[in-house]
mmJSON file of the N, C-alpha and C atoms, coordinates in Angstrom:
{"data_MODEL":{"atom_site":{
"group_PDB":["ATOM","ATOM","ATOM","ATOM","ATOM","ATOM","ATOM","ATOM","ATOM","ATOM","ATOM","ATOM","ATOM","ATOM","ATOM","ATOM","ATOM","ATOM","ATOM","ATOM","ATOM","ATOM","ATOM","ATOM","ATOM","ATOM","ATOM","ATOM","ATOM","ATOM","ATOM","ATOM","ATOM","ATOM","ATOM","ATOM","ATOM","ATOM","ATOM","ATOM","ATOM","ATOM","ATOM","ATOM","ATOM","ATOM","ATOM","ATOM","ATOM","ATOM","ATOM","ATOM","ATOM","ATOM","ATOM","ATOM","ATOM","ATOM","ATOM","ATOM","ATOM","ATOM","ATOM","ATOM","ATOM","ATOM","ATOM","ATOM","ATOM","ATOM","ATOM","ATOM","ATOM","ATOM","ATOM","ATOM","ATOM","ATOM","ATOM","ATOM","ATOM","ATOM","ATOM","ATOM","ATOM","ATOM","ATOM","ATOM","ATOM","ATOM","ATOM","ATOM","ATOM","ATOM","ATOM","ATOM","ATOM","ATOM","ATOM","ATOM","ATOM","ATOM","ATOM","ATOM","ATOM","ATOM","ATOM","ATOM","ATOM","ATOM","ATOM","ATOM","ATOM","ATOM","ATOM","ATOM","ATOM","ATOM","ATOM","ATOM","ATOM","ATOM","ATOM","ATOM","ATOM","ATOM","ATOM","ATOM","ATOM","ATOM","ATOM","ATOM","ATOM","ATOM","ATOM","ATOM","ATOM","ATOM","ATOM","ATOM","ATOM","ATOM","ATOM","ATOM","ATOM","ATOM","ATOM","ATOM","ATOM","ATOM","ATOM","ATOM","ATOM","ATOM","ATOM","ATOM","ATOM","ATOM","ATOM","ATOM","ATOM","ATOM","ATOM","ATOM","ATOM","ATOM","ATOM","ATOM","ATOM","ATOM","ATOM","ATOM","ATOM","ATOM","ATOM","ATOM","ATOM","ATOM","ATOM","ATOM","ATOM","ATOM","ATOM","ATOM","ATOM","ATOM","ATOM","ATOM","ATOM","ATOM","ATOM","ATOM","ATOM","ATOM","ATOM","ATOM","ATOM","ATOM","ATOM","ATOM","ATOM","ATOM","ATOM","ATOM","ATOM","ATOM","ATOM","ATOM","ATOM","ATOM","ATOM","ATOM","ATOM","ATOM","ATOM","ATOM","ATOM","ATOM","ATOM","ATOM","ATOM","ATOM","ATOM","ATOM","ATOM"],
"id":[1,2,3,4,5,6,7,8,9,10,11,12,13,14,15,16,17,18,19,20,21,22,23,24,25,26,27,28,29,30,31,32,33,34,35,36,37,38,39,40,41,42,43,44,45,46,47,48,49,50,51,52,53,54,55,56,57,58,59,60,61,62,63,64,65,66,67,68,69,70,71,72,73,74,75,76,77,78,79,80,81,82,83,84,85,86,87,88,89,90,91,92,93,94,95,96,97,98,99,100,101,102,103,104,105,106,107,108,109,110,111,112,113,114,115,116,117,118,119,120,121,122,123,124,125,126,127,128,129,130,131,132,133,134,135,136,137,138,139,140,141,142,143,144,145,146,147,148,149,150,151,152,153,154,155,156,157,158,159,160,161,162,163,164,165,166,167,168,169,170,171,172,173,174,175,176,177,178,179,180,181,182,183,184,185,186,187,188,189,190,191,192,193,194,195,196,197,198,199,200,201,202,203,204,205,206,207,208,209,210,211,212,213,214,215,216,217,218,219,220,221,222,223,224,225],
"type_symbol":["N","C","C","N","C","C","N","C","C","N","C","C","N","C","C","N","C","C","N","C","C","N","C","C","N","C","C","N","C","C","N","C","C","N","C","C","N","C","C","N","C","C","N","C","C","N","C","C","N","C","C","N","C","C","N","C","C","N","C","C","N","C","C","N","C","C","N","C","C","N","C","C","N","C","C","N","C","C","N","C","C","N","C","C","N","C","C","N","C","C","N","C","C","N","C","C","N","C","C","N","C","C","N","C","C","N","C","C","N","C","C","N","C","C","N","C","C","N","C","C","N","C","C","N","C","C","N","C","C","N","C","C","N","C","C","N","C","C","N","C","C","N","C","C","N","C","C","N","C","C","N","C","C","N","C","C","N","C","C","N","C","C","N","C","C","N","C","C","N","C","C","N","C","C","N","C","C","N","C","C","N","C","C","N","C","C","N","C","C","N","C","C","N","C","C","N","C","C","N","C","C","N","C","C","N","C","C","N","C","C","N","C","C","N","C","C","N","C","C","N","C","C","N","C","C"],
"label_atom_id":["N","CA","C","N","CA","C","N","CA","C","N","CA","C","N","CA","C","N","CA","C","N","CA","C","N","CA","C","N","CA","C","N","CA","C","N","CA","C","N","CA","C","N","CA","C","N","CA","C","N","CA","C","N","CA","C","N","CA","C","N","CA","C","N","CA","C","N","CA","C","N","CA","C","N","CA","C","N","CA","C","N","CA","C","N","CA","C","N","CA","C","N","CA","C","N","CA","C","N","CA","C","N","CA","C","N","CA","C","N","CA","C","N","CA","C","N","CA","C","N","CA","C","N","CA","C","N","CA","C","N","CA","C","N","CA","C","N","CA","C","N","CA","C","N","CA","C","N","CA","C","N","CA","C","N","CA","C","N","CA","C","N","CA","C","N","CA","C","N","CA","C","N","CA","C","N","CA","C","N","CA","C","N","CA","C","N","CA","C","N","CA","C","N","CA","C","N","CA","C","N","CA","C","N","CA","C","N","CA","C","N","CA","C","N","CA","C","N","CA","C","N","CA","C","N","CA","C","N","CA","C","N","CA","C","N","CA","C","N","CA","C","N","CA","C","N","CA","C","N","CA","C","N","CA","C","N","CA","C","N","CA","C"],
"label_alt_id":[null,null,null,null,null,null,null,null,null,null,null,null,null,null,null,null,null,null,null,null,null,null,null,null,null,null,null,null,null,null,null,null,null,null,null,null,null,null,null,null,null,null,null,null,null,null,null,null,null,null,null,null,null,null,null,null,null,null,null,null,null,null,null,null,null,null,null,null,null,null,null,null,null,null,null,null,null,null,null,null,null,null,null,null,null,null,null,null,null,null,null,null,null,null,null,null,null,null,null,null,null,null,null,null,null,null,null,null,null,null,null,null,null,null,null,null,null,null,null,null,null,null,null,null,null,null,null,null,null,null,null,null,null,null,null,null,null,null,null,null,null,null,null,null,null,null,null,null,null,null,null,null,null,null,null,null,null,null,null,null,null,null,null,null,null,null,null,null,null,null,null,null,null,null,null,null,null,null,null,null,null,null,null,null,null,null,null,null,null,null,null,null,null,null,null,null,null,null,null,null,null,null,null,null,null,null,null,null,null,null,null,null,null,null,null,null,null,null,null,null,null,null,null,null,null],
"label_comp_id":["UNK","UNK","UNK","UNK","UNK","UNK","UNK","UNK","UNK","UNK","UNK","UNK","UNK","UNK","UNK","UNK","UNK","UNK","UNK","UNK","UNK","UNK","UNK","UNK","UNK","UNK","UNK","UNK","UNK","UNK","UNK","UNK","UNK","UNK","UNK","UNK","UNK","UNK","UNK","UNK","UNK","UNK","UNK","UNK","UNK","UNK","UNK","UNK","UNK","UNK","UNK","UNK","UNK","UNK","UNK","UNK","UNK","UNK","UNK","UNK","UNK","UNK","UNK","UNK","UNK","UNK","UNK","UNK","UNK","UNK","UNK","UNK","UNK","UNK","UNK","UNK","UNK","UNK","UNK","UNK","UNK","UNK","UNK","UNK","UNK","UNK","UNK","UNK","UNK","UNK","UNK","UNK","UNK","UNK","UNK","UNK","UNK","UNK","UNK","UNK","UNK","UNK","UNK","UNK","UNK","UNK","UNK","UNK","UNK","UNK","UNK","UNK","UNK","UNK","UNK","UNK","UNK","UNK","UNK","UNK","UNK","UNK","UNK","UNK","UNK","UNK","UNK","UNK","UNK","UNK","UNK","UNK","UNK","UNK","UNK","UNK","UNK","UNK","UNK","UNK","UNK","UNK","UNK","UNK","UNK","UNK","UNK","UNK","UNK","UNK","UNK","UNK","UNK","UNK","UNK","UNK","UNK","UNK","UNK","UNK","UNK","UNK","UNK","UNK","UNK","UNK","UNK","UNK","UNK","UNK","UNK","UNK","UNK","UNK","UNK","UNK","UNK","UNK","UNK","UNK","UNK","UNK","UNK","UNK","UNK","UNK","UNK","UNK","UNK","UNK","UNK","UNK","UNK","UNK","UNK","UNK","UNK","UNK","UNK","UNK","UNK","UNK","UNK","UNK","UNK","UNK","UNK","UNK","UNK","UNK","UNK","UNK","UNK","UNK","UNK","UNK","UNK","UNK","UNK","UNK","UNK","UNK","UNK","UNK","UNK"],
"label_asym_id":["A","A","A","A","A","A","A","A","A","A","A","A","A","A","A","A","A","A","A","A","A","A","A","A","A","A","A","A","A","A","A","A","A","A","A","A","A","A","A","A","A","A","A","A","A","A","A","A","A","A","A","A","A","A","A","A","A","A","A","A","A","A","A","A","A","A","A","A","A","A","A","A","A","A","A","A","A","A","A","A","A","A","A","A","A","A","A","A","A","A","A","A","A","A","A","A","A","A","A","A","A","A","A","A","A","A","A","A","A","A","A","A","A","A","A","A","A","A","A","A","A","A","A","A","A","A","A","A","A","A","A","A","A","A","A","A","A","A","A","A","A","A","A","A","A","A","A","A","A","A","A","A","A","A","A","A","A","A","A","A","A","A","A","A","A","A","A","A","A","A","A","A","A","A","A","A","A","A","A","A","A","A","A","A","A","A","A","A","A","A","A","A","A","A","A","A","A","A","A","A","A","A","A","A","A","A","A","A","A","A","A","A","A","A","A","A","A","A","A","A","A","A","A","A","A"],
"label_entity_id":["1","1","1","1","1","1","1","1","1","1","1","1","1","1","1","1","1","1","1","1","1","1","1","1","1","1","1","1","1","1","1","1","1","1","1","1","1","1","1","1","1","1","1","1","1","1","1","1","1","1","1","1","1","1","1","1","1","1","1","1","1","1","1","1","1","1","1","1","1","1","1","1","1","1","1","1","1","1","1","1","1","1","1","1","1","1","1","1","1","1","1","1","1","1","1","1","1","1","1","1","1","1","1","1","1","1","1","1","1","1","1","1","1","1","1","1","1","1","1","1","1","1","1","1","1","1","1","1","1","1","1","1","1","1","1","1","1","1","1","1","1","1","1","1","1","1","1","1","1","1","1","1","1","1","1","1","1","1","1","1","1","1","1","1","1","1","1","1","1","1","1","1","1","1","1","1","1","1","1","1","1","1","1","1","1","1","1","1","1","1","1","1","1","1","1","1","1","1","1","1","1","1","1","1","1","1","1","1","1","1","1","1","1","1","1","1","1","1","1","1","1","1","1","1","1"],
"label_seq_id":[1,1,1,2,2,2,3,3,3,4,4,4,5,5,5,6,6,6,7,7,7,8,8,8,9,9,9,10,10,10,11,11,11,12,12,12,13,13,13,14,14,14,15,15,15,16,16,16,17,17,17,18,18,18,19,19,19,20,20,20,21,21,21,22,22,22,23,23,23,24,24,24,25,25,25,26,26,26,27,27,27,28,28,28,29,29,29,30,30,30,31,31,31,32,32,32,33,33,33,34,34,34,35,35,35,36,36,36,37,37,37,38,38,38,39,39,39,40,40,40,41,41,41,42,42,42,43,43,43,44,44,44,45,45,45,46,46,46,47,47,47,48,48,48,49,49,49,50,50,50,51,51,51,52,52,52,53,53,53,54,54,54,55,55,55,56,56,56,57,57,57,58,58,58,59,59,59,60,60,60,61,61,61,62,62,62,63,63,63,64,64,64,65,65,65,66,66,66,67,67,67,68,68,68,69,69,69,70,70,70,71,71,71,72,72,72,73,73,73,74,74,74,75,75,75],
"pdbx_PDB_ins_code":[null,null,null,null,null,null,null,null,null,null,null,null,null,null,null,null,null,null,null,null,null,null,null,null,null,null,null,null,null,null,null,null,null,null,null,null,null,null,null,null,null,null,null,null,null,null,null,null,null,null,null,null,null,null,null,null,null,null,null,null,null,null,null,null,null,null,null,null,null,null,null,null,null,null,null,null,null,null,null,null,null,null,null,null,null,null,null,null,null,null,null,null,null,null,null,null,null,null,null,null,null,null,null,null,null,null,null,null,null,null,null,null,null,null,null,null,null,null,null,null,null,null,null,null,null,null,null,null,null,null,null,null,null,null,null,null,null,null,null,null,null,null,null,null,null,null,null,null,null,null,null,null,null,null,null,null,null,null,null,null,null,null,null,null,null,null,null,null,null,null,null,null,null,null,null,null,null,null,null,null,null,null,null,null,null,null,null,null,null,null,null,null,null,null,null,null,null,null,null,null,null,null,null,null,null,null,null,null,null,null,null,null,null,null,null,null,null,null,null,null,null,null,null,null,null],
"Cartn_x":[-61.285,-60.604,-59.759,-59.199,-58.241,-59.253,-60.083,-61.285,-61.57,-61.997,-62.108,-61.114,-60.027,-58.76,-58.607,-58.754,-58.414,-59.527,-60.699,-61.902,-61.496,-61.516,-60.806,-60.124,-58.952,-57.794,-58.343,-59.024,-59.704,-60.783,-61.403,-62.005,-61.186,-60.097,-59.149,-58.345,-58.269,-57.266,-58.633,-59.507,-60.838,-60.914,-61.114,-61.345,-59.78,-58.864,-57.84,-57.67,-57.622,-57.772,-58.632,-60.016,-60.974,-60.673,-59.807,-59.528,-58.408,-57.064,-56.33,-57.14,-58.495,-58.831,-60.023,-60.162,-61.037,-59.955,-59.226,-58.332,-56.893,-56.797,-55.29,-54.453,-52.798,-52.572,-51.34,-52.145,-50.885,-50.023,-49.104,-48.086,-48.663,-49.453,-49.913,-51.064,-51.664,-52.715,-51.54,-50.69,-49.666,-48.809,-48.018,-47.556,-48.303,-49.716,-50.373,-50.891,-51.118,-51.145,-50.026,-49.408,-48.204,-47.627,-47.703,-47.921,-48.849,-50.103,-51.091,-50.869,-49.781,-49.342,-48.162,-47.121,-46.775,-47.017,-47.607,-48.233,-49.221,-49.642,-50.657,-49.706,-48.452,-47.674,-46.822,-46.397,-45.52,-46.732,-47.537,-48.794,-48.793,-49.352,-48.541,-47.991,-46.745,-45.415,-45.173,-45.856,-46.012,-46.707,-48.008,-48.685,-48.555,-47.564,-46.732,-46.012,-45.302,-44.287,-44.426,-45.636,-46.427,-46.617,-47.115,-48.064,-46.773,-46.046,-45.179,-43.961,-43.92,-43.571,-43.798,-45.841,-46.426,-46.471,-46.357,-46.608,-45.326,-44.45,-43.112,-42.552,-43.046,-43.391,-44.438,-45.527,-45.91,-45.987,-45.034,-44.05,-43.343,-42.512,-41.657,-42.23,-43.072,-43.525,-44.326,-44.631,-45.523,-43.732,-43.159,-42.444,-41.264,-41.383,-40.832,-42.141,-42.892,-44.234,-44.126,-43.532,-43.9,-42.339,-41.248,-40.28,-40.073,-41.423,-41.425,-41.888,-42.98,-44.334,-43.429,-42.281,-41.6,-40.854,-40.283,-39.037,-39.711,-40.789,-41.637,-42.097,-42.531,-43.294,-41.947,-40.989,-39.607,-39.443,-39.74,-39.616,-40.424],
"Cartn_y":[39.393,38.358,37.483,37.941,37.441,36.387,37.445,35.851,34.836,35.076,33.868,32.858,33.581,32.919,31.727,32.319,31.931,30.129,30.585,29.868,28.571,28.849,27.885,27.33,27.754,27.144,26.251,26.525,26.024,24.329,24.817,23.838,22.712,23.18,22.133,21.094,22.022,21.476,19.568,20.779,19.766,18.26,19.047,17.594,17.135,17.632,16.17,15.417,16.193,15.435,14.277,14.481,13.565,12.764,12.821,11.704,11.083,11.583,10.825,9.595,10.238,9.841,8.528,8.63,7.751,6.649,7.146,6.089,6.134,6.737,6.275,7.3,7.343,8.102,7.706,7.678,7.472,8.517,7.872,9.346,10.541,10.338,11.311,12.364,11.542,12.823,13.431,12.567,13.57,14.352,14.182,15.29,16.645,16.585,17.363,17.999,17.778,18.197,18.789,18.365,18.867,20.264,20.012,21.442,22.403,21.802,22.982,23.943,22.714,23.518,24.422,23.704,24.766,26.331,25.967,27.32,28.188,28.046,28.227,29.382,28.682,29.197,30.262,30.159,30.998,32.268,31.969,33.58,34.003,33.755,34.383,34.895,34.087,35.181,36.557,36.424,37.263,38.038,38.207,39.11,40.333,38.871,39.957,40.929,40.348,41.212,42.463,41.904,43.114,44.288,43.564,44.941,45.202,44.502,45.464,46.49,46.205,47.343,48.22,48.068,49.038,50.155,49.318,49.909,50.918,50.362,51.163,52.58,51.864,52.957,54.486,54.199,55.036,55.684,54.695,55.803,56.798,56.366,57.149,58.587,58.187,59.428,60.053,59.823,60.216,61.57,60.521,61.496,62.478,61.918,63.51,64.498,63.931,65.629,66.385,65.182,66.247,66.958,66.65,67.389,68.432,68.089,69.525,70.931,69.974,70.732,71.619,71.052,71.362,72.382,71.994,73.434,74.654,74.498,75.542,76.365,75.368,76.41,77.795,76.793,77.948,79.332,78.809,80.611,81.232],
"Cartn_z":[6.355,5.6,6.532,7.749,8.976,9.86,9.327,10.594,9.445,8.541,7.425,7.607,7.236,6.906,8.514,9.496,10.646,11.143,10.499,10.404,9.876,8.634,7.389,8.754,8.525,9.524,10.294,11.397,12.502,11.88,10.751,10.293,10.036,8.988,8.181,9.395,10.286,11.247,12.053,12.445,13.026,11.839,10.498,9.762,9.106,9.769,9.402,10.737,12.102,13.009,13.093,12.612,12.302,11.369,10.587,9.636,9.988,10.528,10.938,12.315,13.187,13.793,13.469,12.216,11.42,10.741,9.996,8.94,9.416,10.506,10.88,10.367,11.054,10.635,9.595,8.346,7.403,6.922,5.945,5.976,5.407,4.86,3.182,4.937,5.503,6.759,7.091,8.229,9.072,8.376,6.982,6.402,6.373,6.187,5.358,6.912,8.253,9.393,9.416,9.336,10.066,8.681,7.756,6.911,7.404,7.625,8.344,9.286,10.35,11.309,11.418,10.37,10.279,9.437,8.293,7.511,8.848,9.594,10.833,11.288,11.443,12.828,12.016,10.636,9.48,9.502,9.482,8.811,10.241,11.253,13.17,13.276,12.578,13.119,11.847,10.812,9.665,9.964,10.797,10.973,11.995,13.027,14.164,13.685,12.966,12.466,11.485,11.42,10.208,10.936,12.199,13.556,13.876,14.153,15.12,13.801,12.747,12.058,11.931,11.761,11.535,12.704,13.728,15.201,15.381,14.682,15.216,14.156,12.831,12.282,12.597,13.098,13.508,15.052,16.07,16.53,16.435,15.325,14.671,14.067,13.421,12.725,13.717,14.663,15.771,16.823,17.263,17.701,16.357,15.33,14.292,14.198,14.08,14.194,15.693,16.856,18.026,18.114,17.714,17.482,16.599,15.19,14.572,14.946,15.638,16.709,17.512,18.16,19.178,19.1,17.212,17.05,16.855,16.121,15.537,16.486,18.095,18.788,19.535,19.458,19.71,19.328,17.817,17.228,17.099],
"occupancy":[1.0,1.0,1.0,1.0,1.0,1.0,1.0,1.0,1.0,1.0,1.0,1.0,1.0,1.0,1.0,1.0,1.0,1.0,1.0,1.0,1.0,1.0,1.0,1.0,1.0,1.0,1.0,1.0,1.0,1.0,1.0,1.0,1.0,1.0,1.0,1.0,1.0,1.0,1.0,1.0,1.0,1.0,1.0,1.0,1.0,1.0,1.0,1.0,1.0,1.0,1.0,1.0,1.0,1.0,1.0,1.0,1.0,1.0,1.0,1.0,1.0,1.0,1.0,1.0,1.0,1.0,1.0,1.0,1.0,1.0,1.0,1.0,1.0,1.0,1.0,1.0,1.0,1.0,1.0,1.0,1.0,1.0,1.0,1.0,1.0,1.0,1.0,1.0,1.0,1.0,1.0,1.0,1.0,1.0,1.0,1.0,1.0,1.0,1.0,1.0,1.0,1.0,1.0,1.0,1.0,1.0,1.0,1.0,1.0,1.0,1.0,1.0,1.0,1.0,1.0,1.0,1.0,1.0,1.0,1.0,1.0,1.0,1.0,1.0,1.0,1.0,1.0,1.0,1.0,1.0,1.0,1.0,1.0,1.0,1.0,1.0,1.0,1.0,1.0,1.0,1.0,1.0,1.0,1.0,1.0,1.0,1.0,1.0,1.0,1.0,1.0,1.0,1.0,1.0,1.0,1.0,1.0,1.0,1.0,1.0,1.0,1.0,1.0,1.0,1.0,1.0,1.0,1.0,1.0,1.0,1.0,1.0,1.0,1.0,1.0,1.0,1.0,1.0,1.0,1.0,1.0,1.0,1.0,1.0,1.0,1.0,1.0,1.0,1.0,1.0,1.0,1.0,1.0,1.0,1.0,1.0,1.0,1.0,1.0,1.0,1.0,1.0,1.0,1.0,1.0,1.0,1.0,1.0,1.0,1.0,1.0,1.0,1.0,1.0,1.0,1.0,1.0,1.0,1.0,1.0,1.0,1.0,1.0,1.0,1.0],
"B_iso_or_equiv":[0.0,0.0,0.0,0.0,0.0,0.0,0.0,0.0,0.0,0.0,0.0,0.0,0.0,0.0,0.0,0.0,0.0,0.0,0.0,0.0,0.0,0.0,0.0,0.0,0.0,0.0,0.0,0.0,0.0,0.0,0.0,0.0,0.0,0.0,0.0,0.0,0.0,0.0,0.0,0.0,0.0,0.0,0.0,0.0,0.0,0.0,0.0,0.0,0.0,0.0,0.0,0.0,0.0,0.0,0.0,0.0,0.0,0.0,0.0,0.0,0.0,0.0,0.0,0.0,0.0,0.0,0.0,0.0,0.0,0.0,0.0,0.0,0.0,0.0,0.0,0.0,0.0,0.0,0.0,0.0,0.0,0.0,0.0,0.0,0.0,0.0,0.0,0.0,0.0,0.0,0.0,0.0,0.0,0.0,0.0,0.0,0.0,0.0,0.0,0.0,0.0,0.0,0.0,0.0,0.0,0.0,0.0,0.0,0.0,0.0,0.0,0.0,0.0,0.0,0.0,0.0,0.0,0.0,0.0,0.0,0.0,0.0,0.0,0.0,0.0,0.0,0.0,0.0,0.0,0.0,0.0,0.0,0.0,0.0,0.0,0.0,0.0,0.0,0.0,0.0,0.0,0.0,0.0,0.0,0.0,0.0,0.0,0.0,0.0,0.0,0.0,0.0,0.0,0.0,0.0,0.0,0.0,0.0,0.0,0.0,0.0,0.0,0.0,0.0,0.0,0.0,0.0,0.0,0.0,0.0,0.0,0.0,0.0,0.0,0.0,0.0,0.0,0.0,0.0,0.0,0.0,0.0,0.0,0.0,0.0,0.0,0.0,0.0,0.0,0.0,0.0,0.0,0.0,0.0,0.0,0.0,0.0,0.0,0.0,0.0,0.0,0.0,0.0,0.0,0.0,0.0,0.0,0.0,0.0,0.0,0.0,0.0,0.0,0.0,0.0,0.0,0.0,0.0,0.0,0.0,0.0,0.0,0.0,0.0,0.0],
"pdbx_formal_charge":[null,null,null,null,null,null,null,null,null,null,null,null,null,null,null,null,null,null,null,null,null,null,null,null,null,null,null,null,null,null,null,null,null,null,null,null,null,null,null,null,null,null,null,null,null,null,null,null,null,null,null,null,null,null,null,null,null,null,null,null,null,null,null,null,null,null,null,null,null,null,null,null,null,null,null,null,null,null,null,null,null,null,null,null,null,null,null,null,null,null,null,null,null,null,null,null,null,null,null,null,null,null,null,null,null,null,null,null,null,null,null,null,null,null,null,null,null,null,null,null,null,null,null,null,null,null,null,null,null,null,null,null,null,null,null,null,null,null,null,null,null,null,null,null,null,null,null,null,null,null,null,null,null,null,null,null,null,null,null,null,null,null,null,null,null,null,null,null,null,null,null,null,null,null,null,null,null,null,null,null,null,null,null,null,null,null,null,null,null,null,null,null,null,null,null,null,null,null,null,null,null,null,null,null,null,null,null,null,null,null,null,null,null,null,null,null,null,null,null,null,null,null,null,null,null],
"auth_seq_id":[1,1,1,2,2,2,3,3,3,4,4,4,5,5,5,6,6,6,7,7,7,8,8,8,9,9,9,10,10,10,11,11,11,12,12,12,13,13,13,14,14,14,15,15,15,16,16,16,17,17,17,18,18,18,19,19,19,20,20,20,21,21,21,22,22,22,23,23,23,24,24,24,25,25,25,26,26,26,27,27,27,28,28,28,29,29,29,30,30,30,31,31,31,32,32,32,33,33,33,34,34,34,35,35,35,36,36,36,37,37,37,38,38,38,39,39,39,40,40,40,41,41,41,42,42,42,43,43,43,44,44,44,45,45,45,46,46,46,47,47,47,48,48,48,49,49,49,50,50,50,51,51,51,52,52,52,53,53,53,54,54,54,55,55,55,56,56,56,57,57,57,58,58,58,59,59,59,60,60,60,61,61,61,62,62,62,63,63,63,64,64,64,65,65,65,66,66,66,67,67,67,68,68,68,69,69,69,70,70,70,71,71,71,72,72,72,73,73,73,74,74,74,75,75,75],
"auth_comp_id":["UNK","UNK","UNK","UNK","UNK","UNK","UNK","UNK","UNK","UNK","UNK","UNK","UNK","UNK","UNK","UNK","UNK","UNK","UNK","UNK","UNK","UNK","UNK","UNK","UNK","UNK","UNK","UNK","UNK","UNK","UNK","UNK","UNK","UNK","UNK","UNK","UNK","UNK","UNK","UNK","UNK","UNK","UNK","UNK","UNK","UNK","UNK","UNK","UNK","UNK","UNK","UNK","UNK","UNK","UNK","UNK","UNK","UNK","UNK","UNK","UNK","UNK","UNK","UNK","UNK","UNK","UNK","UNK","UNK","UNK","UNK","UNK","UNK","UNK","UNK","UNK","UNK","UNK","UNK","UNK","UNK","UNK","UNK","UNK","UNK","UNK","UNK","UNK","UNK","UNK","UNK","UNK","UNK","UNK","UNK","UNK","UNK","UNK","UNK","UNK","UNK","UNK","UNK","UNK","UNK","UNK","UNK","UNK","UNK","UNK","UNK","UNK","UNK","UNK","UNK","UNK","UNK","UNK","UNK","UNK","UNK","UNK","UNK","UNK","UNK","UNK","UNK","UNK","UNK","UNK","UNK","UNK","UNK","UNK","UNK","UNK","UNK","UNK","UNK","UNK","UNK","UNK","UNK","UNK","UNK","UNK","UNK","UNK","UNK","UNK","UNK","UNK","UNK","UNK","UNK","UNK","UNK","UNK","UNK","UNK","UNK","UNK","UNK","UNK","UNK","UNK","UNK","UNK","UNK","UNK","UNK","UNK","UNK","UNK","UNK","UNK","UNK","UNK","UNK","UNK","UNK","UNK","UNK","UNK","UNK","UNK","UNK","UNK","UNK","UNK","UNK","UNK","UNK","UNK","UNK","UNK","UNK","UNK","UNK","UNK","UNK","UNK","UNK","UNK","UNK","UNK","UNK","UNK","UNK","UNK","UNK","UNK","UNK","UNK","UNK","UNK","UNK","UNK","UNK","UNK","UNK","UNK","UNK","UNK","UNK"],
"auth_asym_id":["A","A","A","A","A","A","A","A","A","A","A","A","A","A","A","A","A","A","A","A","A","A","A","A","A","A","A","A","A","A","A","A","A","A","A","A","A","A","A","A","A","A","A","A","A","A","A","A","A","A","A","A","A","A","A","A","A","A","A","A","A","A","A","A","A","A","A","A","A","A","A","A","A","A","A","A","A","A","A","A","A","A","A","A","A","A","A","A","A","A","A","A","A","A","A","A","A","A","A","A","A","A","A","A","A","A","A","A","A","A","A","A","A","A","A","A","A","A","A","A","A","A","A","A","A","A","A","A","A","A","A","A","A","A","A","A","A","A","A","A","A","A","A","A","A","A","A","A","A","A","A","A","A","A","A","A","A","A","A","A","A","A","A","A","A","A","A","A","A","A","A","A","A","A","A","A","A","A","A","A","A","A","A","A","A","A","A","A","A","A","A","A","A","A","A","A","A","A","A","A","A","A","A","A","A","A","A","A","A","A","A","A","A","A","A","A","A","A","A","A","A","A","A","A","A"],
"auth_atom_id":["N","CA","C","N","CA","C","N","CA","C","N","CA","C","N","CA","C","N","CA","C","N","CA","C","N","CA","C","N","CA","C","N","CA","C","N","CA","C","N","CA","C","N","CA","C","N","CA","C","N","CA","C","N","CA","C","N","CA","C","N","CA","C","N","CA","C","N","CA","C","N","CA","C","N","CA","C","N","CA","C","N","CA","C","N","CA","C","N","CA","C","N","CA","C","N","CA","C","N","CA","C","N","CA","C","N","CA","C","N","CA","C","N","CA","C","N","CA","C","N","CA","C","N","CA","C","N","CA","C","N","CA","C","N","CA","C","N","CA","C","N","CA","C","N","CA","C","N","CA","C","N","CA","C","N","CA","C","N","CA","C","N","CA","C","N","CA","C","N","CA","C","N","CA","C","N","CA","C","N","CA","C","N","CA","C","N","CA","C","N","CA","C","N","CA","C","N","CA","C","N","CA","C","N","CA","C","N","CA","C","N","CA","C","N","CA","C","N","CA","C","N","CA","C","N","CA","C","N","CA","C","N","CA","C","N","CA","C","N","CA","C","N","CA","C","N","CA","C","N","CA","C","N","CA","C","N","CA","C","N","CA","C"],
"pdbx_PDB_model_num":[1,1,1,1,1,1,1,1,1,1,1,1,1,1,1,1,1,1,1,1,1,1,1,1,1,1,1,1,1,1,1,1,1,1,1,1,1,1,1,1,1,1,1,1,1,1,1,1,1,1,1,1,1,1,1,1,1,1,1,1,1,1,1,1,1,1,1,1,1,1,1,1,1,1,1,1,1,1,1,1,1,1,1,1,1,1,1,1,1,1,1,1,1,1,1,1,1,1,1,1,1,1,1,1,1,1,1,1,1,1,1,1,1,1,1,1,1,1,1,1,1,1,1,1,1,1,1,1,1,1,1,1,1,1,1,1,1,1,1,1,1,1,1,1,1,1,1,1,1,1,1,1,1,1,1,1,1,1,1,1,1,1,1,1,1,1,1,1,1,1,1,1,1,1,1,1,1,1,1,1,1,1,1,1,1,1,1,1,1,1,1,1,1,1,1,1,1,1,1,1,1,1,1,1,1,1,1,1,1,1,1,1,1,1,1,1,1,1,1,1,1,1,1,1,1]
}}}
């Protein structure tokens, strides 16, 4: 669905360039670019932030099992 999504992106971006590059760039293209780009750059930093939660989350739970691992092998 991330490559779709990313595709789309890639397309939309190609045909407004092409239209600002055809009809100029009136306000109603460059607003609507410049939304693209930023919604582009908002889902990026959303997805980072997604991985690196997830990532840190399962650190976490990664070193409480080897500390359980750890007490247990004690006794």
């Amino acid at each position: 669905m991330n490559l779709l999504k990313q595709l789309l992106t890639v397309v939309a971006f190609g045909y407004m360039c092409y239209h600002i590059y055809t009809f100029g760039p009136g306000m109603f293209n460059v607003t609507v670019l410049v939304i693209l780009i930023l919604s582009t750059m908002a889902n990026y930093f959303r997805e980072k932030r997604e991985s690196d939660l997830k990532a840190n989350e399962n650190a976490r739970k990664a070193r409480a099992e080897a500390r359980h691992a750890k007490k247990h092998k004690k006794q």
